[in-house]
C-alpha positions as CSV (number, residue, x, y, z in Angstrom):
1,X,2.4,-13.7,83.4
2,X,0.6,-15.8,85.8
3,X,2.8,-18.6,87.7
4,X,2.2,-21.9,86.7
5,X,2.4,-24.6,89.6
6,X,4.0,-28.3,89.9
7,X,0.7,-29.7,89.9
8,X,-1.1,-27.9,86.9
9,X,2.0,-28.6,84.7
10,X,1.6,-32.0,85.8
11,X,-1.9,-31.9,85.5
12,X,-1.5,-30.4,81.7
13,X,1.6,-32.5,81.0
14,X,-0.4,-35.7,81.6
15,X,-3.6,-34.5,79.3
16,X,-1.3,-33.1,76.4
17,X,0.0,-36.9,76.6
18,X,-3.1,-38.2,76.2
19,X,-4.1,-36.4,73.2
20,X,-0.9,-36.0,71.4
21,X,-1.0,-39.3,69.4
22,X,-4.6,-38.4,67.9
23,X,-4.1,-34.5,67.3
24,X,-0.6,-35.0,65.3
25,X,-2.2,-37.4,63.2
26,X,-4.5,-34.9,61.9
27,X,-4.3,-33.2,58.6
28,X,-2.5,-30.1,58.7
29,X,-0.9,-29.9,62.1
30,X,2.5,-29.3,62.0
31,X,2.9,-30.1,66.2
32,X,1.1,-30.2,69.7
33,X,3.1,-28.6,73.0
34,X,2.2,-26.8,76.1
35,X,2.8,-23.0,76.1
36,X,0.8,-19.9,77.0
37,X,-2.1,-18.9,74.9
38,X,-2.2,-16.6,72.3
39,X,-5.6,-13.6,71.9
40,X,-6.1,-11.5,69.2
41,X,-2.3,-11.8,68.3
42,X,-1.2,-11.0,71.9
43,X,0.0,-13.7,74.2
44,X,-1.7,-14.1,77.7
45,X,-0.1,-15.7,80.6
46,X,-2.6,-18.7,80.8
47,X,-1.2,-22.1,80.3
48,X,-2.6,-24.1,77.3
49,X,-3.0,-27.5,74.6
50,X,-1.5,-25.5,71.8
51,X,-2.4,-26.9,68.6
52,X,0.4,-26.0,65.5
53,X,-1.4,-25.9,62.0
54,X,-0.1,-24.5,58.5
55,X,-3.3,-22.9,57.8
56,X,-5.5,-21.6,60.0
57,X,-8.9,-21.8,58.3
58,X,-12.4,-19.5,59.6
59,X,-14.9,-21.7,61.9
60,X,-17.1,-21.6,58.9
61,X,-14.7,-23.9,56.6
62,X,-14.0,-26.1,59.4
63,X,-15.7,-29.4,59.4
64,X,-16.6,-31.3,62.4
65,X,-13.4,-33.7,62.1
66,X,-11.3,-30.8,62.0
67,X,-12.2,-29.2,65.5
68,X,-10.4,-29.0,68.0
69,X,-12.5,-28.8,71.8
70,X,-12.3,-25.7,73.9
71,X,-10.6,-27.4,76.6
72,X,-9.8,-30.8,77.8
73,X,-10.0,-31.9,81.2
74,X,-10.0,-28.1,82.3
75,X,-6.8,-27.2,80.6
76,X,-7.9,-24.6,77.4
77,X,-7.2,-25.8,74.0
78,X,-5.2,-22.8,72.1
79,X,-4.8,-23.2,68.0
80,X,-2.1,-21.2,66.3
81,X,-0.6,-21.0,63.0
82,X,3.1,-22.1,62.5
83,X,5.4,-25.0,60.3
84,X,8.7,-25.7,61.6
85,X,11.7,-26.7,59.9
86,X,15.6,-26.9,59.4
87,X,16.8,-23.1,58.4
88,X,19.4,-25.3,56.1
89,X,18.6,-28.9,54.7
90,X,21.7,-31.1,54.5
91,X,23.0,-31.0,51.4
92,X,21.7,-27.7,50.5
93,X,24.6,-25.0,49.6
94,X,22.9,-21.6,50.4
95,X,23.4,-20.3,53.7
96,X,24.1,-17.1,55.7
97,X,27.2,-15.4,55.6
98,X,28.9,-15.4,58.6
99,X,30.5,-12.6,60.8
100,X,34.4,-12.6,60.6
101,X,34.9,-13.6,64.5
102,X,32.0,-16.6,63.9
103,X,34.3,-18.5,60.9
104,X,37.9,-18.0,62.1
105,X,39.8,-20.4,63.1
106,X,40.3,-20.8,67.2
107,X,43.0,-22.7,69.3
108,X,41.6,-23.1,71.5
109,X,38.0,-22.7,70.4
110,X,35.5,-21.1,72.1
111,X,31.6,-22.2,72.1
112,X,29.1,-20.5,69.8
113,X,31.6,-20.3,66.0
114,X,31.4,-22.1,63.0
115,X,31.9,-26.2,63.0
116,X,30.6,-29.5,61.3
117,X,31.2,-32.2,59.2
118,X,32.9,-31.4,55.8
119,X,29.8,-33.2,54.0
120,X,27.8,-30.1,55.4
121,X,28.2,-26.1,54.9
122,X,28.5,-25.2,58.6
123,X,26.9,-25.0,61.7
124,X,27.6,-24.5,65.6
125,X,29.9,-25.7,68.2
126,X,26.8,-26.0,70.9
127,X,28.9,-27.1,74.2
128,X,32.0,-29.0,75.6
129,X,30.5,-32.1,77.3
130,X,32.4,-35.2,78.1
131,X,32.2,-39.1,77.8
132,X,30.0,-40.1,80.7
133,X,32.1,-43.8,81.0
134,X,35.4,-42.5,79.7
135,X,35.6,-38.7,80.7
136,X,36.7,-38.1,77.7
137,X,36.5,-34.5,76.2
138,X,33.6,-33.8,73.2
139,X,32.1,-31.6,71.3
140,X,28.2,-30.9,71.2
141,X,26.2,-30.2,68.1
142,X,23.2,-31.5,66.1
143,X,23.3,-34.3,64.0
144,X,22.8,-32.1,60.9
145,X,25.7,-30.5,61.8
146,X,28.4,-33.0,62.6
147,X,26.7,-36.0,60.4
148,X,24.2,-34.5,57.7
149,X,23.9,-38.1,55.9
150,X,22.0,-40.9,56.6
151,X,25.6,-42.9,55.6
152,X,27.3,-41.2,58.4
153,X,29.7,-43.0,60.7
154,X,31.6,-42.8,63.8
155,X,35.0,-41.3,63.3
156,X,34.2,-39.0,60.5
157,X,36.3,-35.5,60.8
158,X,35.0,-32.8,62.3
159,X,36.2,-29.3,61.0
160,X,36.2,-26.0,62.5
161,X,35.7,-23.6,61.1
162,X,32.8,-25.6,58.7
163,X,33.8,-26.0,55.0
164,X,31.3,-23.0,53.8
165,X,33.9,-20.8,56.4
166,X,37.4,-21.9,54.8
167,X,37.6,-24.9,56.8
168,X,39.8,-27.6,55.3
169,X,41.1,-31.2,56.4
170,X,43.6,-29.9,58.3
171,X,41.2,-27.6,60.9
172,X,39.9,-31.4,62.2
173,X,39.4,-31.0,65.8
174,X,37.3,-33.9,66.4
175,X,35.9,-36.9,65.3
176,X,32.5,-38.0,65.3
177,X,31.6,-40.6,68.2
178,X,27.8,-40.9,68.5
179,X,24.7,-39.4,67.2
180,X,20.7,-39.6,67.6
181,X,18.1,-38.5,64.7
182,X,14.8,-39.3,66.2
183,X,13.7,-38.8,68.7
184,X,16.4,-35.7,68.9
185,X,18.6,-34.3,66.8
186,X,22.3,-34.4,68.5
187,X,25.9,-35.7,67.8
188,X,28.9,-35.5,70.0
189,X,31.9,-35.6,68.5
190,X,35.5,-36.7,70.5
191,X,38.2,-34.4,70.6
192,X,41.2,-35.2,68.8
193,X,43.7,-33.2,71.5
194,X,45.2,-30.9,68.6
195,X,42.7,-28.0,70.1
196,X,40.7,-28.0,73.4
197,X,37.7,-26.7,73.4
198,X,36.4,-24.0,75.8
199,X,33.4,-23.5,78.0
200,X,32.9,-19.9,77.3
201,X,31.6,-18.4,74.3
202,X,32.6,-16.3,71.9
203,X,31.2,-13.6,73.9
204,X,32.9,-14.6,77.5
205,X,29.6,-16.2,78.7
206,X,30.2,-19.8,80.4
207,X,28.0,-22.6,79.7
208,X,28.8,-25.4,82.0
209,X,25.8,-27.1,83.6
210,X,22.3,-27.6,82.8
211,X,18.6,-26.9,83.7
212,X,15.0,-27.2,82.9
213,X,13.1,-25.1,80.7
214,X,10.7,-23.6,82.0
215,X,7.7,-21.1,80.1
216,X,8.5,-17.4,80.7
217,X,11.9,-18.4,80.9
218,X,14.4,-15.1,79.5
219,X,17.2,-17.1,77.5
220,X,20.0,-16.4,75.3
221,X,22.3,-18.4,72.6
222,X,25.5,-17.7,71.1
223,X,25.5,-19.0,67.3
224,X,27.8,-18.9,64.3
225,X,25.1,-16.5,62.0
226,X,23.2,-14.3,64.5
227,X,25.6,-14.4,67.1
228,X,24.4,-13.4,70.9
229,X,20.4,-12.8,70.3
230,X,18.0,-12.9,73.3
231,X,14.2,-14.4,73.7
232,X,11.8,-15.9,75.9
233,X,10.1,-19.7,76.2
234,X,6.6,-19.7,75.3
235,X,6.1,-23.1,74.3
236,X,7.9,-26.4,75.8
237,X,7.0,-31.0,75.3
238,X,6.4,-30.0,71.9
239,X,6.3,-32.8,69.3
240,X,7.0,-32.0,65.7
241,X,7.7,-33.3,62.4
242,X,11.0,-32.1,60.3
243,X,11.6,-32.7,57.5
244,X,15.6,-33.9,56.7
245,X,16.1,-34.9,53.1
246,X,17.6,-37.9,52.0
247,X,17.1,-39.1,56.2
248,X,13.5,-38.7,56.3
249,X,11.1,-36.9,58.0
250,X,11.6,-37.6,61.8
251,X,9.2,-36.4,65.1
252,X,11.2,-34.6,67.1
253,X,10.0,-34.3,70.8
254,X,10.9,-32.7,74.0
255,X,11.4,-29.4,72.0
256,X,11.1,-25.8,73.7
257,X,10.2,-22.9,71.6
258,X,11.7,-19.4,72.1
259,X,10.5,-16.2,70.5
260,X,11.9,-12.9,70.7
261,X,11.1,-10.5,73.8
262,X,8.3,-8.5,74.5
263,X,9.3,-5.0,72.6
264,X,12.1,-6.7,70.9
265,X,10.5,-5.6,67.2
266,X,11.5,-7.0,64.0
267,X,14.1,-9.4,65.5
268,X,16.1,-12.5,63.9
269,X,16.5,-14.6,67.4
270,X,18.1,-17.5,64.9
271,X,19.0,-18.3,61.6
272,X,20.7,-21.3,59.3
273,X,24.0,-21.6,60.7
274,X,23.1,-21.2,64.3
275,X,22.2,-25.1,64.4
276,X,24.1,-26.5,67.6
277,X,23.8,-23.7,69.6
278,X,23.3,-24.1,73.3
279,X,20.1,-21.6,74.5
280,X,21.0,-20.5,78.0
281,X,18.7,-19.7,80.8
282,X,19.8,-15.9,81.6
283,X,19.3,-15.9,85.6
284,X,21.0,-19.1,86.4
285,X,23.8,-19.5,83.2
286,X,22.7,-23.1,82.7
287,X,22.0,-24.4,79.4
288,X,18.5,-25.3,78.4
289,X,18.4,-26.5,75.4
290,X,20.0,-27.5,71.6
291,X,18.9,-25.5,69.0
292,X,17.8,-27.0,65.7
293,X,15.2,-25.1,63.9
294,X,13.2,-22.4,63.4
295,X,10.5,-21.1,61.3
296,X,9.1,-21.7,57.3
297,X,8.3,-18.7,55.7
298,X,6.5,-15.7,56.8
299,X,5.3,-17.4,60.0
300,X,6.2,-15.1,62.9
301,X,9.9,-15.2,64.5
302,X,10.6,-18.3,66.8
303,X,13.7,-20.8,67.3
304,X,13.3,-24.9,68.0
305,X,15.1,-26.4,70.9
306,X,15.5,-30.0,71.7
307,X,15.4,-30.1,75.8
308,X,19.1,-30.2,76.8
309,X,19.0,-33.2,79.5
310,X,17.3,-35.4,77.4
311,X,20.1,-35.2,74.8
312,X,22.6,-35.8,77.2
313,X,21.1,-38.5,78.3
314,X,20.9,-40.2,75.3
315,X,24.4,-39.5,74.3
316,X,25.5,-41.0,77.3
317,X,27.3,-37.4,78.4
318,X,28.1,-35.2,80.5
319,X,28.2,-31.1,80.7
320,X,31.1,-30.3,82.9
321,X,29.9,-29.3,86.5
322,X,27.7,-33.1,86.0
323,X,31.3,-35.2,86.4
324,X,32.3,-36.6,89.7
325,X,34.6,-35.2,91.7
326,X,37.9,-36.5,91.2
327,X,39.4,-39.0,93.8
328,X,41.5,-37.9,96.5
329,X,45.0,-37.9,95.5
330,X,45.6,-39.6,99.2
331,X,43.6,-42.7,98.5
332,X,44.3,-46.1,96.8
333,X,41.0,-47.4,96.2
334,X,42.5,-50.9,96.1
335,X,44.1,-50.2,99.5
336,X,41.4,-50.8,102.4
337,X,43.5,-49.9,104.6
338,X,42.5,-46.5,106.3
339,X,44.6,-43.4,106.0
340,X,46.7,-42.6,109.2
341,X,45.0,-40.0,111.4
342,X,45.8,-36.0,111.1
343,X,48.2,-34.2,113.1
344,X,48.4,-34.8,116.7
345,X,46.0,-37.6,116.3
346,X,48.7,-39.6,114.9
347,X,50.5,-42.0,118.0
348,X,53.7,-40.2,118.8
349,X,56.7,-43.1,119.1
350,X,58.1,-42.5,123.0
351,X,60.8,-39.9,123.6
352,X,64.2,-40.6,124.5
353,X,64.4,-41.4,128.0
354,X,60.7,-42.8,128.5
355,X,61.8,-46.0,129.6
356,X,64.2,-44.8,132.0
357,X,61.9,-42.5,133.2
358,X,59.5,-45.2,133.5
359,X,61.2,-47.3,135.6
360,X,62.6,-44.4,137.9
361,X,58.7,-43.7,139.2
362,X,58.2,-47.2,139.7
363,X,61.0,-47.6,142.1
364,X,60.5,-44.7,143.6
365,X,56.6,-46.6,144.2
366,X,57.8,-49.2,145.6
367,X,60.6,-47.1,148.0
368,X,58.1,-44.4,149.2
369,X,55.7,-47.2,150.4
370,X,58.1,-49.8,152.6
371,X,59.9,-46.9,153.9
């Protein structure tokens, strides 16, 4: 695929800006991002306004209100057909079963199994981050995981495994602390210290510290349904509309969408139950972004992520190689005083006999020159 430079993803960022108000507004599109364009059902490497409708219709039915221009400001305009949603509504009891090793119970418990709120079915454990003021351990997910109700509040249990997996009031691990619906969906949760929680996976793989998506980017995600599945970025600034229940629908920006791998085939990349899943980008190991959603109905395989350093941002954490560096163990910070210099740096007190020795040369001096 053709590299895309700083300035044309600037150049591209700034137009989709410009238009994304107007086009969302429209009737029938579902959400406006940059991504490559798609030809004949194959997907070229040229960087595009990509325009998300349910329905594509034939030029012919189109009226003049409902076109969309061939380009803007020299970036092509690409229309394609997808809806987006939540693979699970809260509230809503169906949901995939999960593999053994996703719902058992961990101490301590590894990223990618089965977690949430008990007013949920289950979801999952996206990330250990921690308290950005406090540096206090938490737990990552999305707010439809660890809240799920427009009457959630801070300090509500949070259960792993997830009550659809056998979890019970006594598998709390954490309670909820803060959460964002709008213009993300994210919750952290603070650990209660009856289990720690891990960096790795499931699988072994580490997740740690963070990066920006970029389009051609090969990722991965670890989650509680489909486990360890692989795809690519093809689409990332997307804004979109989901709907959640009793809460509303709510735009959703910053999101990155992933579909499966060139020759994959029929792939699931993500299901319900993978919500809170961190996707990874597979060259560095840094996490790109929270997974959320993927797609309604027959539309073509693809997964939702909310942009990973936004999230944090907003909830005020921290993924674990982003805290400081702890203080030297040598220094009082409200001591000004500065430490003693190393080794022979240090002044040496005078050896026994220095005065006497002193005192000997000087009258030898003294002797040598009246003689």
């Amino acid at each position: 695929m053709t590299t895309i430079n700083p300035e044309q993803m600037a150049h591209a960022t700034a137009v989709l800006n410009s238009v994304r108000e107007d086009w969302l507004g429209r009737e029938g599109v579902t959400a406006v991002d940059l991504g490559f364009k798609w030809s004949q059902g194959l997907m070229t490497g040229q960087l595009s306004i990509r325009v998300h409708v349910a329905q594509k219709k034939p030029l012919s039915e189109l009226t003049e209100a409902e076109l969309f221009p061939e380009e803007v400001e020299g970036i092509p305009v690409d229309v394609i057909e997808a809806e987006y949603g939540l693979q699970l509504l809260p509230g809503q009891s169906q949901l995939e079963a999960a593999p053994e090793a996703r719902k058992a119970r961990y101490n301590p418990i590894p990223l990618g199994v089965s977690a949430g709120n008990p007013r949920i079915t289950a979801g999952t454990l996206g990330a250990k981050v921690y308290d950005a003021a406090s540096l206090l351990p938490m737990a990552l997910s999305n707010w439809h995981v660890f809240v799920g109700s427009p009457s959630g509040v801070a300090g509500e249990p949070i259960w792993q495994p997830g009550s659809l997996d056998g979890g019970k009031s006594t598998d709390t691990f954490a309670t909820l602390s803060r959460f964002v619906l709008g213009p993300y969906d994210a919750a952290v949760a603070q650990l209660t210290n009856s289990r720690n929680v891990l960096t790795e996976t499931l699988d072994g793989d580490t997740i740690e510290d963070v990066t920006t998506p970029l389009l051609g980017m090969l990722v991965w995600k670890s989650g509680r349904t489909t486990e360890r599945t692989e795809g690519f970025i093809d689409g990332i600034k997307m804004t979109t509309s989901i709907n959640y229940g009793a809460a509303g629908v709510r735009a959703i920006q910053e999101v990155v969408r992933i579909v499966p791998r060139p020759g994959a085939g029929n792939v699931e990349i993500s299901m319900g139950g993978d919500s809170g899943s961190i996707w990874v980008d597979e060259a560095s190991g840094k996490g790109i972004g929270l997974h959320f959603a993927g797609e309604v109905g027959n539309a073509p395989e693809h997964a939702l992520a909310t942009e990973l350093q936004p999230v944090l941002t907003a909830l005020n954490v921290l993924m674990p190689a982003q805290r400081p560096s702890p203080p030297d163990p040598d220094t009082n910070p409200d001591d000004p005083t500065p430490p003693p210099p190393d080794g022979d740096e240090f002044p040496q007190p005078p050896q026994p006999g220095f005065f006497q020795r002193l005192w000997q040369s000087i009258k030898n001096f003294w002797q040598n020159l009246f003689s």
